[in-house]
ROBA-115271 format. One line per field, with one value per residue (C-alpha): residue in one letter; residue number from 1; chain; x, y, z. Coordinates in steps of 0.1 Angstrom, whole numbers, plus 2048, in hexadecimal, padded with zeros to 3 digits. Each point is the difference from the previous one (the first is absolute). Layout:
N
finu: c(A/...)
vexfi: c(NUM/...)
romi: c(A/...)
px: c(X/...)
py: c(Y/...)
pz: c(Z/...)
***
This chain:
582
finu: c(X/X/X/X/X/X/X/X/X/X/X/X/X/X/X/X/X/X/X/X/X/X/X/X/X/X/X/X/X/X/X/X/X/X/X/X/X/X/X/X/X/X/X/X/X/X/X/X/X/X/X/X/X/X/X/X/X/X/X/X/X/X/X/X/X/X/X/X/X/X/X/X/X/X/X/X/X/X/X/X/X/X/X/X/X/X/X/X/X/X/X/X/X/X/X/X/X/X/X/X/X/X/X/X/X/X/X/X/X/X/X/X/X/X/X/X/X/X/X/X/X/X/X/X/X/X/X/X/X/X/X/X/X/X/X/X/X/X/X/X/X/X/X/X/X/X/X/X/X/X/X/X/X/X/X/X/X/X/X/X/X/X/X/X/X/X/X/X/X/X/X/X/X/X/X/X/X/X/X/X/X/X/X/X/X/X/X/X/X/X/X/X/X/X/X/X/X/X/X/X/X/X/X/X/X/X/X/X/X/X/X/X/X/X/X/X/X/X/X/X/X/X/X/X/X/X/X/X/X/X/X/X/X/X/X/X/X/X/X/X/X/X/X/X/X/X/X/X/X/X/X/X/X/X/X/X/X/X/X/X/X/X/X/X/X/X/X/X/X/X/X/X/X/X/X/X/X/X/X/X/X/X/X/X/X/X/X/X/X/X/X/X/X/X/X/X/X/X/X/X/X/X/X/X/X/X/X/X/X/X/X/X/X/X/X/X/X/X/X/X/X/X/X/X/X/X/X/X/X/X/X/X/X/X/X/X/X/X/X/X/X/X/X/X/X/X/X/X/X/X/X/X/X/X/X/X/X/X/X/X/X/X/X/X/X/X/X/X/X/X/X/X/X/X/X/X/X/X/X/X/X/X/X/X/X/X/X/X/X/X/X/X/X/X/X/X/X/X/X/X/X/X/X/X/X/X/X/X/X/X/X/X/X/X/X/X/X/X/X/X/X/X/X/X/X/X/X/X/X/X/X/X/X/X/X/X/X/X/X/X/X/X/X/X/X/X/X/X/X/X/X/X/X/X/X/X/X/X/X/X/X/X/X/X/X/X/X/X/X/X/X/X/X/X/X/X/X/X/X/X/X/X/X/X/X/X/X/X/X/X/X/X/X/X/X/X/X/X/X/X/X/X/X/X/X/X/X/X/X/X/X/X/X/X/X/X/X/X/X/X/X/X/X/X/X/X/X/X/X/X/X/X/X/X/X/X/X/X/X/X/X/X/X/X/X/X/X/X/X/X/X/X/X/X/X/X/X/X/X/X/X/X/X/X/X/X/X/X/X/X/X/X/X/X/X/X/X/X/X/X/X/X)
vexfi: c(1/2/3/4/5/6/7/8/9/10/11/12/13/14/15/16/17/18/19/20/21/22/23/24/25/26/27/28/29/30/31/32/33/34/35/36/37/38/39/40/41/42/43/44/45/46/47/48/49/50/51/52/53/54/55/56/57/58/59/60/61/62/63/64/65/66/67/68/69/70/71/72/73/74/75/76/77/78/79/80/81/82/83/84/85/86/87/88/89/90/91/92/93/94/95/96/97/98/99/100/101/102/103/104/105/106/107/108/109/110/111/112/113/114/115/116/117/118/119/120/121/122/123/124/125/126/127/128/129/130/131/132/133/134/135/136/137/138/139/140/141/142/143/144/145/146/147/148/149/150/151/152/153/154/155/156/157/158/159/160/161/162/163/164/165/166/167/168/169/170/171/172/173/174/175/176/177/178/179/180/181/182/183/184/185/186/187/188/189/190/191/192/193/194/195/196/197/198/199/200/201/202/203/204/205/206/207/208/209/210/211/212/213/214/215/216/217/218/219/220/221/222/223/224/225/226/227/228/229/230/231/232/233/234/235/236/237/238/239/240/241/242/243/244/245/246/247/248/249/250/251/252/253/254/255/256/257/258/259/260/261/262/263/264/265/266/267/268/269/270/271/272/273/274/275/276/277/278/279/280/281/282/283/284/285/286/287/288/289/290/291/292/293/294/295/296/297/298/299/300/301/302/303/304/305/306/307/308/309/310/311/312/313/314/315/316/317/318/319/320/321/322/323/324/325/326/327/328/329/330/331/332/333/334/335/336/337/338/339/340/341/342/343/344/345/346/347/348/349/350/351/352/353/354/355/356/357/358/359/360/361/362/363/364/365/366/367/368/369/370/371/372/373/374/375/376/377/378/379/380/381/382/383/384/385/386/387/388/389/390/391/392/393/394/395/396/397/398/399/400/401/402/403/404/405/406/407/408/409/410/411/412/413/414/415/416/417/418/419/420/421/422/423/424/425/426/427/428/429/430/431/432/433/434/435/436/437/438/439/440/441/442/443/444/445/446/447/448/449/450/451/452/453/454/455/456/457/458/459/460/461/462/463/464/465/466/467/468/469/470/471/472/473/474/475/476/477/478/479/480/481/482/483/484/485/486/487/488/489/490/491/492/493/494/495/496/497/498/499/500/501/502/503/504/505/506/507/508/509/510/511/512/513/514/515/516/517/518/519/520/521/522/523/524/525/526/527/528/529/530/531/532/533/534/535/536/537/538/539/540/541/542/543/544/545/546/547/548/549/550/551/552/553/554/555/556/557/558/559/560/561/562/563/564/565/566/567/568/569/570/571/572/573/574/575/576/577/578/579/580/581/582)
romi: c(A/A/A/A/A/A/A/A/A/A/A/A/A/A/A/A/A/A/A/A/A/A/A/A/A/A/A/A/A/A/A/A/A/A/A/A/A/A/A/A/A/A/A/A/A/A/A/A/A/A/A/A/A/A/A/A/A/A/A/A/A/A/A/A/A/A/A/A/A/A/A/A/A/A/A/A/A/A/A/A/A/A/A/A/A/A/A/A/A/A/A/A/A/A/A/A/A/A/A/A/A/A/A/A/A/A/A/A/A/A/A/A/A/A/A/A/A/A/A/A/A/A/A/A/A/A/A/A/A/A/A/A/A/A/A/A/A/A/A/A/A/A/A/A/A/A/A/A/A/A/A/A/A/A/A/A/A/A/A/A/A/A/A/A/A/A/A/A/A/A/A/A/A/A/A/A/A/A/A/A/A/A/A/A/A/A/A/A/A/A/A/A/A/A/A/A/A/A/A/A/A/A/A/A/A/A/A/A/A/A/A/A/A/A/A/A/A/A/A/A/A/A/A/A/A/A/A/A/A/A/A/A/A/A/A/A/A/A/A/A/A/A/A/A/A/A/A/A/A/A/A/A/A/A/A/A/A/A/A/A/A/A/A/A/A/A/A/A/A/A/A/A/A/A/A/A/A/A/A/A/A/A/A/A/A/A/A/A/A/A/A/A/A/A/A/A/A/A/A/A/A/A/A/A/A/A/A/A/A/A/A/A/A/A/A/A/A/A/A/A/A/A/A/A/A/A/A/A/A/A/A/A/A/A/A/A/A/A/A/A/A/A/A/A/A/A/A/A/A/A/A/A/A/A/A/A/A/A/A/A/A/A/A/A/A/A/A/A/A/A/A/A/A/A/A/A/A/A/A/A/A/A/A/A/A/A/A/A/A/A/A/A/A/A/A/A/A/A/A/A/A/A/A/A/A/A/A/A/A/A/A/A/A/A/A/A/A/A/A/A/A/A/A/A/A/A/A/A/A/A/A/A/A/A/A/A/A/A/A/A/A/A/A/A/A/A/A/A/A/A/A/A/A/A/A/A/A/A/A/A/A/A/A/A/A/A/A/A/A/A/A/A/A/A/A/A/A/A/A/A/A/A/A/A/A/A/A/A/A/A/A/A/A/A/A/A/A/A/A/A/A/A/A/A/A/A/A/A/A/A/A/A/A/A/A/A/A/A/A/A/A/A/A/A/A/A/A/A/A/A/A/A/A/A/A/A/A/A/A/A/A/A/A/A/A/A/A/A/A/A/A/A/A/A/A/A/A/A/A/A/A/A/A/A/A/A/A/A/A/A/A/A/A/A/A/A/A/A/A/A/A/A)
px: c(B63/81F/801/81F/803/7F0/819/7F7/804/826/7FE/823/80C/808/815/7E9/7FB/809/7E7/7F5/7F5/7DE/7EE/7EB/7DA/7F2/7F3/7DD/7ED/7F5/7D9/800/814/7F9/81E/7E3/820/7E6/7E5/7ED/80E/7E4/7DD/7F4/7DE/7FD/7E2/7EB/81B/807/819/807/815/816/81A/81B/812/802/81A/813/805/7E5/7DB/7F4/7DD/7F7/7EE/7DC/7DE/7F6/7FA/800/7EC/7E3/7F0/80D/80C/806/825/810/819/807/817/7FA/809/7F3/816/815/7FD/7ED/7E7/80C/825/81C/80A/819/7F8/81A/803/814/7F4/813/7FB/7DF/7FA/7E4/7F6/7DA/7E7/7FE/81C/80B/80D/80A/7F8/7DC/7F2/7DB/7E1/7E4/7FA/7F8/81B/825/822/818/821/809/815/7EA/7F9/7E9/7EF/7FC/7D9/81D/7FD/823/80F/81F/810/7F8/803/7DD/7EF/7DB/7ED/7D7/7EC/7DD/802/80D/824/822/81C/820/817/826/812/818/820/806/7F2/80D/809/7FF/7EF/7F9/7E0/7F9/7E2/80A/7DE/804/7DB/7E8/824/80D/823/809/822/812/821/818/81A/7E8/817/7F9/7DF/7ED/7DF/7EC/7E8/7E8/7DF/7E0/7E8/7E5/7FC/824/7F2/808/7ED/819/820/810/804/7F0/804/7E5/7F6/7E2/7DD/7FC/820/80B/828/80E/803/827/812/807/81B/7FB/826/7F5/7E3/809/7F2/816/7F3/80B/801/7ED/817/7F7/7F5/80F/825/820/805/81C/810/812/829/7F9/81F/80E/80E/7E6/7F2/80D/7E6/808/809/7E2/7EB/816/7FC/7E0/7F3/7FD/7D9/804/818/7E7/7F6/820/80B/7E2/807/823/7ED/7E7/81F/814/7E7/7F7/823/7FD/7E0/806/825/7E9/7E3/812/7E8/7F0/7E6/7E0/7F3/813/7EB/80D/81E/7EB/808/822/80E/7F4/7E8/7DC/806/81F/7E7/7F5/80A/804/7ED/7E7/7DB/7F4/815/7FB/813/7F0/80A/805/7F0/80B/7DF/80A/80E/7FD/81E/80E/818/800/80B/80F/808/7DB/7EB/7E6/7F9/810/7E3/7EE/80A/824/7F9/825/800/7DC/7F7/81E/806/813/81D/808/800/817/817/7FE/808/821/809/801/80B/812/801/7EC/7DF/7EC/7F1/7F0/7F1/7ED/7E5/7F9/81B/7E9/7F0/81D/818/808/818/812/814/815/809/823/7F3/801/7EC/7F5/7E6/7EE/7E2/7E4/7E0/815/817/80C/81F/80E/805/817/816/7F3/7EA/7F2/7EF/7E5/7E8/80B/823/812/7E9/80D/826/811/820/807/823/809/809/7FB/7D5/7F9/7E1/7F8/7EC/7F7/7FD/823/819/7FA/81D/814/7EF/812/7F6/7F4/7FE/7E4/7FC/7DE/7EF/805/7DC/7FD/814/7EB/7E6/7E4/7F9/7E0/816/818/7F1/800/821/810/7EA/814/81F/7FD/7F3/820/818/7EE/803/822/809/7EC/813/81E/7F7/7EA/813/7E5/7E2/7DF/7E5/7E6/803/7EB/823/80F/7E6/806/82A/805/7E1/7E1/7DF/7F3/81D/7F2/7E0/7FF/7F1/7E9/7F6/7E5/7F8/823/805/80F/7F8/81B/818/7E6/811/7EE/80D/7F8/7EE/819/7FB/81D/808/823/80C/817/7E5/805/7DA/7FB/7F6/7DE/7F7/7FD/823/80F/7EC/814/7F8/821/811/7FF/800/826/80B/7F2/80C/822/802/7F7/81A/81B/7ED/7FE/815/7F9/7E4/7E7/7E6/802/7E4/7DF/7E2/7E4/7EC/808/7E5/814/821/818/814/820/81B/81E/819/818/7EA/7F9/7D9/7F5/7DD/7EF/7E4/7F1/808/826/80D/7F0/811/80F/827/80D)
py: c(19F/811/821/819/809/81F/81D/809/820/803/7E5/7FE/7DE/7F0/7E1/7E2/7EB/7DC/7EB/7DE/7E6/7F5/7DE/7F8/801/7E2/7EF/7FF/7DD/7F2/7F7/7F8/7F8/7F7/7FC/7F6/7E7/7E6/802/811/7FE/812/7FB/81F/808/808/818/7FE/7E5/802/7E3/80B/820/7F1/7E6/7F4/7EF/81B/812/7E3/80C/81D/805/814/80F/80D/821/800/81B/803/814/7FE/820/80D/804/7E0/7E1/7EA/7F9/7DB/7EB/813/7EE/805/7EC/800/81C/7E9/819/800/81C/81C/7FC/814/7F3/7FF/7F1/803/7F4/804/808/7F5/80C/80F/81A/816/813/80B/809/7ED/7E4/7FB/7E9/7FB/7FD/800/805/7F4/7F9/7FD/814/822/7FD/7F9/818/7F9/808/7FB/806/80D/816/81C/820/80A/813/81A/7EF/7F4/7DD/7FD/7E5/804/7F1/800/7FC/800/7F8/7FC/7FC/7FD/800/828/800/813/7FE/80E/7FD/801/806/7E8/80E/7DD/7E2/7E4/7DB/7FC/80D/7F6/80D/800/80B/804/803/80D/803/813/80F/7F4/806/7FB/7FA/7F6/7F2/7FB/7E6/7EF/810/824/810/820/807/817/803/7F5/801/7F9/7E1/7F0/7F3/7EC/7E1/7F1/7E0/7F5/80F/7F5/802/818/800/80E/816/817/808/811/7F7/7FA/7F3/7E6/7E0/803/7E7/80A/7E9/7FB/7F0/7FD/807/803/80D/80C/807/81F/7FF/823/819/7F3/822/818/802/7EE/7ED/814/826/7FB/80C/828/813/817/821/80E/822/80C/806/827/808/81A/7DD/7E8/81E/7EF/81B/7F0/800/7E7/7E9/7EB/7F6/7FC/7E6/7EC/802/7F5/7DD/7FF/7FF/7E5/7EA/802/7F6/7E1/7F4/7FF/7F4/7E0/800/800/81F/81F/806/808/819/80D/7EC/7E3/80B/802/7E5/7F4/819/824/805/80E/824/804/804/81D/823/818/81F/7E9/801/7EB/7E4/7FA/806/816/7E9/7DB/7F9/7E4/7EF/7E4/818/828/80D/826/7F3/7FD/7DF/80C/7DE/7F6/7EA/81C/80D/825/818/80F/821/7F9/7EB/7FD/7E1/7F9/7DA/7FA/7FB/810/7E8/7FC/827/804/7E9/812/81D/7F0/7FE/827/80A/7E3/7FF/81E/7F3/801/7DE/80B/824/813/81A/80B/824/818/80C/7FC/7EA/7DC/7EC/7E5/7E1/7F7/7E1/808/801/827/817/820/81A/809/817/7EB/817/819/7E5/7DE/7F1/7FB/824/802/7F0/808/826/7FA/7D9/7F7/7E2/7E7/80B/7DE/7E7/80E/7F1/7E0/80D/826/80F/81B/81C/821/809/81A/803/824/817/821/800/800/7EE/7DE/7EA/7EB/7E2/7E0/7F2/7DC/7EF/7EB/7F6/80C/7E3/7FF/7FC/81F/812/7F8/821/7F3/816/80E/811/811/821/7FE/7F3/819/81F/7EB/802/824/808/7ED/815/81F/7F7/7FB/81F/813/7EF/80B/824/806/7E9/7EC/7ED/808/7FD/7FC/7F7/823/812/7F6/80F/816/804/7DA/7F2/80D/7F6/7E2/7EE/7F9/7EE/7D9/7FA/7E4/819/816/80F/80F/7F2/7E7/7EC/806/81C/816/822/820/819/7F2/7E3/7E5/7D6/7F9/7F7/80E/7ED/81A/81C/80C/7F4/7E7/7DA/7F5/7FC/7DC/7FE/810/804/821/816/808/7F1/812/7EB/812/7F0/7DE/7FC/80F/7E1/7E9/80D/7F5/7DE/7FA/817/812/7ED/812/80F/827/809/7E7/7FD/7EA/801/7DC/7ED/7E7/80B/821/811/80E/812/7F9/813/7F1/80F/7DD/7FA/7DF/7F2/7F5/7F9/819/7E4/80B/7E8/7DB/7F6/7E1/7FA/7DF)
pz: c(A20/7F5/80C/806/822/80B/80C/825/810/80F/81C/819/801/81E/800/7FC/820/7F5/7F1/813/7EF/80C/7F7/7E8/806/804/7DE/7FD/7FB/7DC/803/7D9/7ED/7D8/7E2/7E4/7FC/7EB/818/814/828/80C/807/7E5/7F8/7DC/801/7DD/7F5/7D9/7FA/7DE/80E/81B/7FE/815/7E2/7E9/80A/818/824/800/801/7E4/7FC/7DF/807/7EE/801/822/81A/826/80F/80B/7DA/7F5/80E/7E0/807/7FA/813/81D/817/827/81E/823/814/815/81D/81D/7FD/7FB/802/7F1/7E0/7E3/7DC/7E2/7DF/7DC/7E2/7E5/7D5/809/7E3/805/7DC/805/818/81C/7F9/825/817/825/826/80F/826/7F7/818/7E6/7DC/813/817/7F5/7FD/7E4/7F2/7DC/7E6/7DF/7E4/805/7F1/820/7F7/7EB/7DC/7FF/80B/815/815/825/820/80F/822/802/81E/803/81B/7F9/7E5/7FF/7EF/807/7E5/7FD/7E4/7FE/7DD/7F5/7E5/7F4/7FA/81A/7FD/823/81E/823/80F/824/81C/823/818/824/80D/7E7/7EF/7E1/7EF/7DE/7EE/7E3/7F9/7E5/80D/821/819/801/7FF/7F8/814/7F1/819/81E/800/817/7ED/815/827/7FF/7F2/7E7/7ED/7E9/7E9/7E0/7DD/7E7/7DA/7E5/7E8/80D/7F5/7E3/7F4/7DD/811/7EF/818/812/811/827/80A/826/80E/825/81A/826/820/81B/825/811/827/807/7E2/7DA/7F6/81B/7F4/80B/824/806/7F4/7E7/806/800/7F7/81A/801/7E0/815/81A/81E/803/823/807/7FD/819/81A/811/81A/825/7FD/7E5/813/80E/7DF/7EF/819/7FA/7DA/809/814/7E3/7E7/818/7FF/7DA/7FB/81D/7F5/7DA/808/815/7E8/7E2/7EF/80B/818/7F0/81C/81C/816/7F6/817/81C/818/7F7/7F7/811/814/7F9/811/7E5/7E2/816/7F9/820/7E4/7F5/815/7E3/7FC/7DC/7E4/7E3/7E3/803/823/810/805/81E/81A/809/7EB/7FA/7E7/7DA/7F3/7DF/7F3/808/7E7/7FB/7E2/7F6/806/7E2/7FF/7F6/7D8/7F6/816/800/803/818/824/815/801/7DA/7FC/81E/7F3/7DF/812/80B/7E2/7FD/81C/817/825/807/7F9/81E/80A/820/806/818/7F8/821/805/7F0/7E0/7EC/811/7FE/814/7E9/804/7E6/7EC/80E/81D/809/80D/7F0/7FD/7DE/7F5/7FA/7F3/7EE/7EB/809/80D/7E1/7F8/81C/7E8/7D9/800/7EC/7FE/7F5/80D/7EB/7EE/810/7EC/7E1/808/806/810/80B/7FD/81A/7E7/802/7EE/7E4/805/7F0/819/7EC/7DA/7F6/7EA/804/810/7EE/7F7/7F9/7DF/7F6/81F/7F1/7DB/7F1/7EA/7E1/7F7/815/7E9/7E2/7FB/7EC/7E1/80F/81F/7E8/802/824/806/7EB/812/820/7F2/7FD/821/80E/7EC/80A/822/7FE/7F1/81C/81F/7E9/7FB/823/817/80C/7F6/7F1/816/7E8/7D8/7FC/80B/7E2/7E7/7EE/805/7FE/7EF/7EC/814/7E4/80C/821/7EB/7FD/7DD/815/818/7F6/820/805/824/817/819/81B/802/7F1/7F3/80E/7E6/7DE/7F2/7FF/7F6/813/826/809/81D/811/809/823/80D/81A/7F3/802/82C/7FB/7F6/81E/81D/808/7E6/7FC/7E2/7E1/7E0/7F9/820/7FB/7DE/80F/813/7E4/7EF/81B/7FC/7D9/7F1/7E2/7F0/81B/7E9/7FF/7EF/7F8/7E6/80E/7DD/7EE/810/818/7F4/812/7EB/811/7FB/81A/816/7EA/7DC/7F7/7F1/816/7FC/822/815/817/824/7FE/81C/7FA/7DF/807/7F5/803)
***
């Protein structure tokens, strides 16, 4: 994913400590192994075999499947030539299984192909590469992942830009947790999520390829290059063995929050052991500890999971559940809890490690709860301690005011200039311009959106000549009628009820969702109830540049129509954030 870095909020730099090379996680053992190189090396079952649409000489080196009609599901279960082998795990081990697609070209509903976890017809989780309508009445390429268990499904879809010749799929299992990626060049892989399926046990995985039921798709090769089935001492899903080299000297730790009262000393010392003995055991182990117990004999001793404050003994998120424990493992291999969506479907240790990306060496690894209402005691990746709110806002607003849960899985890499992020309705900041190229088949307005596009147009030229003449921004369209704008332009032709679905205006009737009005986002966004919808855009801004949409029309059936920072007319999809761009 190529996206600009994301301008943080006036960090002091500290020189960097110098970088030590660590060694390379141990390699994780091949179970199975198949190159379709003429033959097939493995002992497959072909369920509901159909010779006729596989071959391992058609194209030399690969096994294709020809997709045909046929479903797998709890309506139907009329699907040909799937190709499963016996999971080469004991039960209920961690697992990895990869493969390549190769000239697979999806063109109707349900062309797909790729990976399957499957127990029996009611009971199986895949990820594929297909064409969809999605239940919206328009097709699109997607990367999907459905899971069913009993029969009852779960899908999720993920829009592809571009057709590909070449993909690698790939499932990573830890326990009951599943987590799904893509890859463009076999190295270097994008997980889109992780997601609960089932007891842990798993039957068989493999190969899918077909069409779905009803489906008038044409039959499509899916070129299959390789099959193979990695085992994963104890981490396939849960993130890396080791941190990844965090850059120092991002934030500075401001010195309010290194002033830890004496009352709190006890504690920080036994952060400092807990942190010592991290470092020893994954310097021995060659990973992470899963749970802070697992330093418990070697390397500390029981009593040091023990704060002095703490009657209870138990953290109140991520519990170690071996030994009594006042500490939060932040780097645990728990799931992130509900209430926080941006990073839904994660655990703990691939969002802190995402976090490092934004904000370096001050991400706490460690912390304790246990100083009062609205105190929490942290260790640090750099291994400092400090003090942070916890209840009121979190750590990381010691360093960016105003974060949001979930800002740092929008980046890749974070420089360490100064933010404009806009805080009352006022000009907006200077916005640097085409930092991504819009599509050019999201250029192309169909004929049908004309009238809207051009009611857009006008809206963004009104808006500009009001920050000109008032200084600041509209906070609703309705401030630009009548001085700006008569009142029909704020009518999409396909709208008949005069009204959107987000951003609703409170003045006039009004088609259109203006992104920059000063009300919080929906709760399930932020769990705060603090960001406005001027703020969050604000900070997409910093990430995309201009093409942020400024003002929105939700009327085209699956389409958005937008009108950019930048005045440019792009047509989108409403799930801004999962297009894929190889």
């Amino acid at each position: 994913m190529n996206v600009e870095p994301l301008a943080a909020a006036a960090p002091e730099r500290e020189a960097p400590a110098a970088e030590v090379e660590e060694p390379p996680a141990p390699e994780p053992q091949v179970l199975a192994f198949d190159d379709f190189d003429g033959k097939l090396s493995l002992d497959w079952h072909i369920l509901k075999a159909d010779p006729t649409h596989f071959s391992l000489s058609k194209n030399p080196g690969m096994l294709t499947i020809t997709t045909q009609k046929g479903a797998l599901g709890a309506e139907r279960k009329d699907y040909k030539n799937l190709f499963v082998i016996d999971c080469p795990t004991r039960p209920g081990a961690d697992f990895e299984i990869t493969t390549s697609i190769v000239s697979f070209k999806p063109v109707a509903n349900w062309n797909q192909a790729g990976l399957i976890c499957y127990n029996d017809d009611d009971s199986f989780l895949k990820w594929v590469y297909e064409w969809t309508g999605d239940n919206l009445g328009s097709g699109r390429l997607a990367f999907t992942f459905g899971r069913e268990t009993g029969g009852t499904p779960a899908y999720e879809w993920f829009t592809v830009r571009q057709r590909l010749e070449k993909v690698w799929f790939r499932i990573s299992k830890q326990g009951n947790r599943y987590a799904f990626s893509t890859s463009l060049d076999g190295k270097s892989f994008r997980r889109y999520g992780n997601r609960t399926w089932g007891d842990g046990s798993v039957k068989q995985v493999g190969l899918v390829a077909k069409n779905g039921t009803p489906s008038t798709a044409p039959d499509v090769d899916a070129l299959f290059d390789f099959f193979e089935v990695k085992a994963f001492p104890g981490e396939a899903a849960g993130g890396p063995w080791r941190l990844p080299k965090v850059e120092t000297g991002k934030f500075r730790i401001p010195d309010e929050n290194l002033q830890i009262p004496d009352e709190m000393q006890a504690c920080a010392a036994k952060l400092r052991k807990i942190g010592d003995a991290i470092k020893q055991y994954e310097k021995d182990k060659g990973k992470l500890p899963n749970r802070l117990s697992d330093l418990v004999s070697d390397y500390i001793s029981a009593e040091t999971l023990l704060c002095p404050h703490d009657p209870t003994y138990r953290a109140p998120h991520w519990p170690d559940p071996k030994l009594p424990c006042s500490y939060m493992w932040e780097l645990s291999l728990d799931p992130v809890p509900s209430p926080w969506p941006a990073v839904s479907g994660m655990v703990s240790r691939e969002w802190k490690i995402q976090q490092m990306k934004l904000f370096g060496d001050v991400v706490p690894t460690v912390r304790c709860l246990a100083h009062g209402y609205d105190v929490a005691l942290n260790l640090s990746v750099g291994g400092q301690i400090y003090s942070s709110p916890y209840h009121s806002f979190g750590w990381e607003r010691v360093f960016i005011p105003d974060y949001s849960f979930g800002d740092e899985m929008e980046i890749e890499e974070v420089s360490s200039a100064p933010a404009e992020v806009e805080k009352e309705p006022a000009r907006p900041p200077k916005i640097a311009r085409r930092k991504f190229d819009i599509p050019e088949e999201n250029l192309r307005i169909p004929q049908e959106m004309e009238a809207c596009a051009a009611n857009l147009r006008k809206m963004y030229a009104a808006i500009k000549k009001y920050e000109k003449d008032k200084g600041k921004r509209p906070n609703w369209l309705s401030d630009l009628v009548p001085d700006y704008l008569s009142g029909d332009t704020l009518f999409c032709p396909n709208d008949p009820g005069h009204t959107s679905p987000f951003c609703l205006d409170p003045k006039l009737p009004c088609s259109y969702g203006y992104q920059f009005t000063p009300i919080p986002i929906p709760p399930g966004w932020d769990p705060t109830g603090r960001t406005r919808y001027r703020d969050w855009k604000s900070k997409q801004v910093g990430l995309f540049g201009d093409i942020v949409p400024l003002v929105r029309c939700h009327h085209h059936g699956e389409a958005v129509l937008n009108v950019s920072v930048g005045g440019q007319d792009i047509l989108g999809r409403p799930e801004l954030g999962v297009d894929v761009s190889p």
